[in-house]
N, C-alpha and C positions, 0 to 999 in steps of 0.2 A: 504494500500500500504506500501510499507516497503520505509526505512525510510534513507537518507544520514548524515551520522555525518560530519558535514564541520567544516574548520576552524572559529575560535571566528573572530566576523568585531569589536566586543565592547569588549574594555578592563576592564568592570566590573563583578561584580557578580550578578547572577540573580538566583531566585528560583524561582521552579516550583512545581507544585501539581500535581499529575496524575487526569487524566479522571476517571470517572465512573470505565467506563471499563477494567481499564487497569489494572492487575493482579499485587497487594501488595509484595513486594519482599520484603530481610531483605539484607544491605547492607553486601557482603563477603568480604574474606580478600583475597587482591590482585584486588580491584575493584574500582573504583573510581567511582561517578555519571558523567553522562552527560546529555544534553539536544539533543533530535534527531528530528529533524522536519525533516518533506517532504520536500525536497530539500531545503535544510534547511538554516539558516543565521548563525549560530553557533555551537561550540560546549564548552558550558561554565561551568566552576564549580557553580554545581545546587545542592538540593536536592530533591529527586524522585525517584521512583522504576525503570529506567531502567539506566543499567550499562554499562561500556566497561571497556576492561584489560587497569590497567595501565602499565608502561614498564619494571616495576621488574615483574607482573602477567605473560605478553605476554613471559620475559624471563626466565621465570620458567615453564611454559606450561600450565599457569592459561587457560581455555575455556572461553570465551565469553556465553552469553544467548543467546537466540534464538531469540532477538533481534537485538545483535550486528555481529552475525555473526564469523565465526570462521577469516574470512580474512582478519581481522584487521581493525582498526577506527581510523581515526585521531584524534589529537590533537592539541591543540593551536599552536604548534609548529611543526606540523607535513601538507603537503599539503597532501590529500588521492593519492591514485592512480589513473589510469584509470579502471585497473582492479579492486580496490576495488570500486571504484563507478557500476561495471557492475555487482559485485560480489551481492552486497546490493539490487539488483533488483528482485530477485526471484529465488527460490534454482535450478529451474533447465534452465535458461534462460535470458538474458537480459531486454525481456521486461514484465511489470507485465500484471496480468491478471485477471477476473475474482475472481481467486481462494486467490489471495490477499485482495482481499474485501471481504473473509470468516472471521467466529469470530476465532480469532488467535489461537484457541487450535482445532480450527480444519487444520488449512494449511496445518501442517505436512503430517497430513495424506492424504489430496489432492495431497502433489506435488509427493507425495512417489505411487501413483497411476496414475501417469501422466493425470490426470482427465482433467487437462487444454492444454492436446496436445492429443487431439482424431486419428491422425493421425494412431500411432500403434493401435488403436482397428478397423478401419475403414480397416488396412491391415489384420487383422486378422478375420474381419468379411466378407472379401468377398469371398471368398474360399467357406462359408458358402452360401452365398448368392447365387454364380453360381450353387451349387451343388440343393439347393431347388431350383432355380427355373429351371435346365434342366431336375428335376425329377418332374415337373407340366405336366400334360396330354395336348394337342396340344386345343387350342380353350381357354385354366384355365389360370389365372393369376399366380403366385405362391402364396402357403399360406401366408398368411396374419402374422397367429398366430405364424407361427412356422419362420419366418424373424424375429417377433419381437420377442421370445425366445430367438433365435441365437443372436439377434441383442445384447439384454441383456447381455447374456450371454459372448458374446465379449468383455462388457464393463468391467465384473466384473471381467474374466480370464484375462481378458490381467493385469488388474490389479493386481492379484494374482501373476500372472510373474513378471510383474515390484518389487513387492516384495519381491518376493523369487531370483531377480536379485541383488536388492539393499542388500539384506543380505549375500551374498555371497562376491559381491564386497564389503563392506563398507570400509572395507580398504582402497582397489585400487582406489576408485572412489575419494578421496581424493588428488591424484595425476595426475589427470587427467581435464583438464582446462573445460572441458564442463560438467565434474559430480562433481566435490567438492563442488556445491550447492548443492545436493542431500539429505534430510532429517537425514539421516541415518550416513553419510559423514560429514557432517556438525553437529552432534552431538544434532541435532532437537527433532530426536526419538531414547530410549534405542533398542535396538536387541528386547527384553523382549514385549515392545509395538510391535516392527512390526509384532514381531510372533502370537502374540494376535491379531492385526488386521490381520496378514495372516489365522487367523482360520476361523474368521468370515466373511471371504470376500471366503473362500473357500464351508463355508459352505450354502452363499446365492449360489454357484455356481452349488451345489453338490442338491441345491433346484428347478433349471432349468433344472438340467440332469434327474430328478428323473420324471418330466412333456412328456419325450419321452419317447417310446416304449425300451422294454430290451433289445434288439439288440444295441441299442444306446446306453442304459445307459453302457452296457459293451465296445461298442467300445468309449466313450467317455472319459470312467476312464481310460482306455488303455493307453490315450495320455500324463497323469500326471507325468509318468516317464520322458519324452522328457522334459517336462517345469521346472521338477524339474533340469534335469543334463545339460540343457542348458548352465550357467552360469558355468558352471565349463571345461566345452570342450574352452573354448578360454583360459585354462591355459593348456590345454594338446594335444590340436590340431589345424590346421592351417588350419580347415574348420571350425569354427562354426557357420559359417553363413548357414553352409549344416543341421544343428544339429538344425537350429531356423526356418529352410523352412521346417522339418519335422513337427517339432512343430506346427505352424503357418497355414500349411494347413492342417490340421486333418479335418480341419471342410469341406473339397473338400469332405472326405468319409463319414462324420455324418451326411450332408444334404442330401441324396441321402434317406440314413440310416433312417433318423429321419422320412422321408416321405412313405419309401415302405416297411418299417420293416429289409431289408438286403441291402445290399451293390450289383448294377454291376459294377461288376471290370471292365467288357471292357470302361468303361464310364469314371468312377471316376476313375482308378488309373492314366491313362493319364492326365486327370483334377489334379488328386495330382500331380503328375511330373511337370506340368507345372507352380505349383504354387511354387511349391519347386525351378525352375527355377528361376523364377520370383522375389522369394526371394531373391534369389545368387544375384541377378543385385541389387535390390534395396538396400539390407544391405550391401553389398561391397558399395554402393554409400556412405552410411551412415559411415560404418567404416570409412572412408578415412580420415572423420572430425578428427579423433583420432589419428594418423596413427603415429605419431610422439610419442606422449606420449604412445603409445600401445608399440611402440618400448622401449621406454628406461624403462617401469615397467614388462617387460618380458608378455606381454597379446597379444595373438594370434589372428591374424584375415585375411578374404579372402586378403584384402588392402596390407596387409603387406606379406602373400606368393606368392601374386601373381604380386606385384611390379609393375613394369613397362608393365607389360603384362596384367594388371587389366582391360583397357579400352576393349582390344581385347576380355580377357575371357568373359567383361558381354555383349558383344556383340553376342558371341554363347551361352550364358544363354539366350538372349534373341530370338536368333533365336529358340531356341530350347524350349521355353514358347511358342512363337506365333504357332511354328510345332503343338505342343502337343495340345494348345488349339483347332487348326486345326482338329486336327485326332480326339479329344473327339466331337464335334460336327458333323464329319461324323457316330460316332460310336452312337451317340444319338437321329440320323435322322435330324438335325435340318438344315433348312433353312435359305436363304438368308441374313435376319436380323441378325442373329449368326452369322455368318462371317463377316460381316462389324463392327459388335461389334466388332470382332478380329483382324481383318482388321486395326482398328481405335487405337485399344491398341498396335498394332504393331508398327503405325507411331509414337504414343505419346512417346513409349520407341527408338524408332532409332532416334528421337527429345534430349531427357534428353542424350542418350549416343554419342551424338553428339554435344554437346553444352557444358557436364557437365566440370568443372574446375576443376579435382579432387586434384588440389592444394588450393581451396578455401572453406575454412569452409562454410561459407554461401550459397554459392551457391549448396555445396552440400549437404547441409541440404535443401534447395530450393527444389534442385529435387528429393531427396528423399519423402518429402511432396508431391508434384505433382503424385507421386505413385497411389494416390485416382483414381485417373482421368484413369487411366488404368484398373484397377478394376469393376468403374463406367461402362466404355466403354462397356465391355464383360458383365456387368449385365444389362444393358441397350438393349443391340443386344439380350440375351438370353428372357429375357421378351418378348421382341418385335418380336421374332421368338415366343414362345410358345403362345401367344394373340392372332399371324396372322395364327396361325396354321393351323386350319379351312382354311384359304382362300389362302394360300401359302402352295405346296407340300414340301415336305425338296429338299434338293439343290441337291443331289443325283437323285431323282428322275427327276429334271428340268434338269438338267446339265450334269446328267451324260448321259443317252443316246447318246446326240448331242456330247458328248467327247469322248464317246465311239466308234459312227461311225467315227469322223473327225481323232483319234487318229488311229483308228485302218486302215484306209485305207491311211492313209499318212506313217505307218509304212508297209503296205505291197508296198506301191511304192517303199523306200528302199530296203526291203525284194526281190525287183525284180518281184513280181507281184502285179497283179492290187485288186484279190476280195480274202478271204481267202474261201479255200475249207471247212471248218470247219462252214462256213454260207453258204451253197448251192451253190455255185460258180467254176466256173472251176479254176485251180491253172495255171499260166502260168510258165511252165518249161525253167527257166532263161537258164541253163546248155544244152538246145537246139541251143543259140546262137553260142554255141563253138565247133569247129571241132569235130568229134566222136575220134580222137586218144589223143584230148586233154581232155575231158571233163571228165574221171574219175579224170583225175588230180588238175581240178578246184574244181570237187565235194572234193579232199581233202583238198584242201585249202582253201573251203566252199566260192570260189569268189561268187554263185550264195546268200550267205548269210553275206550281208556286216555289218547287225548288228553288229555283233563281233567285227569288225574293225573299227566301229564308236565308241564303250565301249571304245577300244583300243586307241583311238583317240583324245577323248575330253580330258582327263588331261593333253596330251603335248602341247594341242590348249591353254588352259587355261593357261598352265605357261606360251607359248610364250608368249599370249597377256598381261600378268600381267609382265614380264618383258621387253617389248615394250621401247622404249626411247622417255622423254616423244613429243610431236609434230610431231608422228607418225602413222603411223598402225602398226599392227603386223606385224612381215619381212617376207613376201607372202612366200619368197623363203622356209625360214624353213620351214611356214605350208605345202607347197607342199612338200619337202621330209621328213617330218613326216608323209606325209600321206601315201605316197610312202614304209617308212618302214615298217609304221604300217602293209601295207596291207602284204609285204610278209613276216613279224615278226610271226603276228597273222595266216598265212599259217603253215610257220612252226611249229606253237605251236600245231595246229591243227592235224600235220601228225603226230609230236611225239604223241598227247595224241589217234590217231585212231590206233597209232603201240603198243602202250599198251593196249590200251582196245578191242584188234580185236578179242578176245574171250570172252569179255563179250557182246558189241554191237550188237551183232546176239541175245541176249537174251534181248533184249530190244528195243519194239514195235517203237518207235524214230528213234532210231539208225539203226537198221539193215540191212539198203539200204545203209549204207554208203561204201563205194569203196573197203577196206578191208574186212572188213566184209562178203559182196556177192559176194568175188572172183574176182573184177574188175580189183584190182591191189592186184601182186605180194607183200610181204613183201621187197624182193629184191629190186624192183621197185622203193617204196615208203621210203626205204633208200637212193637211189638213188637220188628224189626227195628232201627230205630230205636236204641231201649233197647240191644241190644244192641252196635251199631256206636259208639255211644256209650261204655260202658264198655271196648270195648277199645282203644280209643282212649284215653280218661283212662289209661288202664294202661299204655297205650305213653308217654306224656307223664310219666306217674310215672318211669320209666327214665329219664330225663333227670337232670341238677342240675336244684335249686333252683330257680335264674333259668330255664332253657328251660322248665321245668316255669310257674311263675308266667305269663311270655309264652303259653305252650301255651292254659292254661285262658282267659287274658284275650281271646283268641281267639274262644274258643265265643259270645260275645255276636253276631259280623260275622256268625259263619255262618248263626245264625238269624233274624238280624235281616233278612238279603241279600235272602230271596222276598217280603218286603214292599214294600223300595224300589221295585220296578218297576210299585205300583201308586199311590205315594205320591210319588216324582219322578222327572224326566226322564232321571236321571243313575244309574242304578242299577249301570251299567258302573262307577263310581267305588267303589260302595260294595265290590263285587266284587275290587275291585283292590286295599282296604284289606285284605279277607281273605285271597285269592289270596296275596297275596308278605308274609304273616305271617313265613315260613318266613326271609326275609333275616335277621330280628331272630333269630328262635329256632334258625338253625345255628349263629350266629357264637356264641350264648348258650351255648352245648351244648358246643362247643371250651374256651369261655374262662369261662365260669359270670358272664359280664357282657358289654354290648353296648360295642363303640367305634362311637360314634355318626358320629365322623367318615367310616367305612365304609358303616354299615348302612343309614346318615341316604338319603347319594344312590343308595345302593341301593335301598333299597325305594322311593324315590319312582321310581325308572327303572322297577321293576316294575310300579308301579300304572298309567304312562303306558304301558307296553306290552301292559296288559290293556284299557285305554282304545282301544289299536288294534284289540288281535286280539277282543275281545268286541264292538267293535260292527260289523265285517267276521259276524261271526257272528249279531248283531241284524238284519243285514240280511236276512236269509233268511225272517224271520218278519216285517219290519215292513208289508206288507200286512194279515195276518189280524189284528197285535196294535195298529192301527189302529181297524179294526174292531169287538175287543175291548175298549179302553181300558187296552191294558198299555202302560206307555210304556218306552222305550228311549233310547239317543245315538244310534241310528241316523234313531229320527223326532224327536228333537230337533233336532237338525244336519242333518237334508233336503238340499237340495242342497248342503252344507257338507262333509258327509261324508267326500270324499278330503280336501281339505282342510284338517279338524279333524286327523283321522287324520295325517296325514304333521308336523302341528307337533307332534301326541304322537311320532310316531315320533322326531323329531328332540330333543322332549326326553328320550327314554327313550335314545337312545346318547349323549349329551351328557351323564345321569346317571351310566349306564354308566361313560361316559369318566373324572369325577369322583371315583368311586366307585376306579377303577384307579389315579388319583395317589394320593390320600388311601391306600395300603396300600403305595406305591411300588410299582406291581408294572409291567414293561417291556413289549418288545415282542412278545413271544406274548398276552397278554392283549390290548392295544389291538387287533391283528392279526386277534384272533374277534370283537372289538366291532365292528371294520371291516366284519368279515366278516357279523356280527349288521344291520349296518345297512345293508349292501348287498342282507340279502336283505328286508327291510322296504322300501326302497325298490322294489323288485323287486314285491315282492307288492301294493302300494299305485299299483306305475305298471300293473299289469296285471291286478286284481281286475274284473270285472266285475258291481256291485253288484247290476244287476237281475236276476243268475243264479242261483240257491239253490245248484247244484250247484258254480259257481267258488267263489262266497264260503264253502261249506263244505270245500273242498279248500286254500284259502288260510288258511285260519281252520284248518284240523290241519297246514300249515304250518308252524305258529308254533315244533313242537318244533325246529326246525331253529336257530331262534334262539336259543332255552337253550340248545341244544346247541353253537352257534359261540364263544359266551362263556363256557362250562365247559370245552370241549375245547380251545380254541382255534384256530390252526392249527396242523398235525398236524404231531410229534404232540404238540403243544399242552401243555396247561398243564401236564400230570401229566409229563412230563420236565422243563420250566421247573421247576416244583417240588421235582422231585426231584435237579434239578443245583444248586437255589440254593444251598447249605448247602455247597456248595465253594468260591464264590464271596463277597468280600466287600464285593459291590456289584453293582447292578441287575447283566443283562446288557448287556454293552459294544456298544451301539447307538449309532449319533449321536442319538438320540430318546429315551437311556434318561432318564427323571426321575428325581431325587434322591429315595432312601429317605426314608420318612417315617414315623418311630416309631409303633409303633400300642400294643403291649399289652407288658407287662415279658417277657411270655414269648415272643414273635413275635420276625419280622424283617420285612425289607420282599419282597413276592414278588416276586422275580428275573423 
């Protein structure tokens, strides 16, 4: 154990002899002896081989031995510090360990491989560990041999990192309160040494890589680059914690690798993504400890760009981990047991980012640590899905069917009929309800198809409710005439885009019945029309403040502009999305007669990615004829990309979501529908079958179900959360609840 120099209790002098063991020194000039026990009684002039500076040494820049530490020792006349008593406990930490009861010419090299905090090898081996065992065949355990390769192999790279960490910083780390013990920092080991142990620690590593198949061994060397320029991106960028999640899960693609000879992508890149997510949360936790000293020695990290907005981003890092682990488990077949593994790493991280004090060193080092247990979770469900495999179908096959009919006919009662013609069933012609002089005019305004106007709908529902005052509902009155605009809004968007495309829609099997198209209505007509949806519209927008009013009209430019893009760029789903989720800006506007950006900001970007999903699931149906015809789409942009594109929107539109819920402080019925919002996205994304017209149009009216999971929440969701906050004066008491976050002088945070 290492050792405190305290002050002399006896004013004599005493000698001492070293132990056996203690390594013969010759006394230097600028050194004094001292005596150093374990928590010691003294520090008296002795003679013996271990020294401290005296205070001509200390002020000339004599170093200490690697006994005394570089932090300085007291003297007879001097009381230590605090921090020098914490400092004498072990180079990388306050309390000793283990690796202090080593023979002392070895410690160096333990602390300099953080051998006594498994913690970083245990985050770097799980990546490893999900990836073998969702490439074990259903009924198999996961290999055995090739865990404990990986296992190995974990301990000895991580290692190699922490070296090729500790040489790059040796400087820096000296100015920084939690690495100045560090071997290297501390002037323990020359450069000279650690690159010598950096050979040999590289090359027990380059002896485990050489034990898998060559597909491995090449993507395995692959990864050296990343571990080497790691430590140098937090001097030239203000992600490196994006540059150490690249690192860190390589091993999501080499388990996969190591097992079937190559890589599937649909499996493991998702699987990478989510661990690179995963990282973003945990090492931002970790940075934080630093965040001060990061700051004033000029070293870059997520903590410090992303400030005050850190709690919210690793809150969409983490929605966008549990998404992704989602989607790779429907993309791997896996069953019930894998999702509550995900399920479970879910709650443990909405737990840490709801609790963590990122003003508290310790604690966020705590939950940084606790990172294991998230890990464990998904290897634990993965196991337990591939073991029960035999005896459990994947959850697709259990689940999906029953979701498939419940889903699919609760969107055709929307849709205005009961069975879809597309399954042997009669269609029931909603547009028979309405007079025959009216009814081409519904069919433009597609009233017999309310989907559209539920898309149209859920983002201003969501702002109202999020700017609600707290001890309330949402104010009925707005949602009734948002719904009201929406409906003749989304008409009129409707007849401008049937008066542009009424010479291609006759060319496209869909389309070609619609009102223009087959002659029903005049061009004149449907100007006429037109005019009219128009003005009452601007009328309804006048009923607003000011500010919703302002946003309302700034509006009208997307709507018209929208039937062009899809002749003009590939991306016309985007432009769509700009229009579509307007309504984020202009409910919150309508409550509060001005926008809190901090809300609306990652709200409507969530909406735009989730129109990004459900509009090109919807492109698909047409991208045959509109091939043909030269309309272009994201569905024939992204070709075989398609799922995907789709599921990295999907994961950033609940990750926005997620954002969107700290930034208002609002708890756990909110995150609870966003869960809910993204389980069924993942859902509709693992089980769409694109080349179907009829799936992809059943998954595509789908979509109300997901406004619908993040306005209702889970039941009975938000409008009781809302309506109890106002008794409360703090989230609701969750271990997950996040700290209130002021939004507007007249708000609170939603409970």
């Amino acid at each position: 154990t290492e050792t405190l120099a305290l002050p002399a209790v006896h004013d004599r002098s005493w000698t001492w002899e070293p132990p056996a063991w203690a390594p013969s020194r010759t006394p230097r000039e600028g050194l004094t002896p001292f005596l150093a026990l374990p928590f010691g009684v003294g520090a008296l002039p002795i003679t013996g081989s271990a020294w401290q500076p005296d205070h001509a040494a200390k002020e000339s820049g004599a170093k200490a031995d690697c006994r005394s530490w570089e932090a300085g020792s007291a003297t007879r006349s001097q009381e230590p510090s605090g921090e020098e008593h914490r400092l004498r406990q072990g180079p990388d930490g306050p309390a000793a360990t283990w690796v202090d009861r080593a023979p002392p010419s070895l410690q160096p090299y333990l602390h300099l491989i953080r051998i006594d905090k498994p913690i970083g090898t245990w985050l770097l081996a799980w990546p490893c560990f999900w990836s073998i065992a969702l490439a074990a065949p259903p009924g198999a355990a996961p290999d055995l041999r090739m865990l404990a390769l990986f296992g190995t192999g974990a301990v000895l790279l991580r290692g190699a990192g922490c070296t090729i960490n500790d040489l790059w910083d040796r400087d820096l780390d000296g100015q920084v309160a939690r690495t100045r013990r560090r071997p290297l920092a501390a002037g323990l080991l020359t450069p000279r040494q650690a690159v010598a142990f950096l050979g040999l620690q590289l090359s027990a590593g380059l002896a485990i890589l050489l034990q898998l198949n060559t597909y491995s061994r090449v993507l395995g060397a692959s990864s050296l680059s990343l571990v080497v320029v790691y430590p140098l991106m937090k001097r030239v960028f203000g992600w490196p914690q994006l540059v150490l999640g690249m690192a860190f899960n390589w091993g999501a693609l080499l388990g996969w690798a190591a097992i079937h000879g190559a890589c599937d992508w649909s499996v493991v890149l998702p699987l990478y993504g989510a661990g690179i997510l995963w990282t973003l949360v945990y090492d931002t936790i970790y940075a934080h400890q630093d965040q001060e000293d990061d700051a004033k020695i000029g070293i870059r990290s997520t903590a410090l760009t992303l400030g005050r907005h850190s709690r919210a981003a690793m809150w969409s890092f983490a929605a966008g981990t549990v998404g992704l682990l989602g989607f790779t488990g429907f993309q791997a077949g896996c069953g019930v047991p894998y999702f509550l593994g995900v399920a479970s790493a879910g709650v443990h991280l909405a737990w840490q980012l709801g609790t963590v004090n990122l003003d508290d060193r310790a604690d966020c080092g705590a939950k940084f640590d606790s990172n294991k247990w998230v890990g464990a979770a998904v290897f634990a469900g993965t196991v337990a899905d591939r073991v029960l495999g035999v005896l459990l179908p994947p959850a697709t096959a259990v689940a999906g069917p029953i979701l498939e009919k419940g889903i699919r006919n609760l969107s055709r009662v929307l849709e205005g009929s009961t069975l879809s013609p597309a399954h042997g069933a009669p269609h029931i012609d909603e547009l028979a309800k309405f007079p025959s002089q009216v009814r081409p005019y519904a069919a433009l305004a597609r009233l017999d198809k309310p989907i559209g106007t539920w898309l149209l709908l859920w983002p201003c529902f969501w702002s109202i409710a999020l700017a609600a005052p707290a001890g309330s509902l949402p104010d009925v009155g707005l949602l009734i005439s948002f719904g009201i605009g929406a409906t003749v809004l989304r008409g009129a968007g409707c007849t401008i885009n049937d008066l542009c495309d009424r010479d291609l829609d006759g060319s496209v099997e869909r389309t070609r019945s619609r009102p223009l198209a087959a002659g029903d209505v005049s061009v004149a007509q449907a100007i006429a029309f037109l005019a009219l949806q128009t003005a009452v519209g601007v009328g309804w927008m006048a009923s607003l403040n000011p500010s919703a009013l302002q946003l309302g009209l700034s509006s009208l430019g997307l709507v018209a502009a929208y039937p062009l893009m899809k002749r003009i760029t590939d991306w016309p789903q985007l432009f769509l999305g700009f229009t579509f989720n307007w309504g984020a800006m202009m409910g919150w506007a309508a409550v509060h007669g001005d926008c809190d950006w901090n809300v609306v900001g990652p709200l409507y970007v969530a909406g735009i990615f989730w129109t990004l999903v459900y509009d090109t699931i919807y492109a698909n149906q047409d991208k045959e004829d509109d091939r043909e015809i030269g309309v272009r789409s994201s569905a024939l942009a992204l070709g075989s990309a398609n799922r995907a594109a789709m599921s990295a929107f999907a994961a950033a539109s609940v990750a926005g979501l997620a954002a969107t819920g700290v930034m208002a402080g609002c708890s756990g019925p909110y995150f609870g529908g966003v869960a809910a919002a993204g389980a069924h996205l993942a859902w509709q994304l693992g089980t769409v079958d694109l080349g179907d017209r009829a799936d992809c149009g059943d998954k595509f009216r789908s979509n109300t179900w997901v406004g619908a999971a993040v306005f209702a929440a889970p039941s009975p969701g938000i409008f009781l959360c809302l309506a109890i906050r106002g008794l409360l004066t703090s989230p609701v008491s969750l271990p997950f609840s996040p700290k209130p976050v002021p939004l507007h002088p007249t708000t609170t945070s939603c409970a």
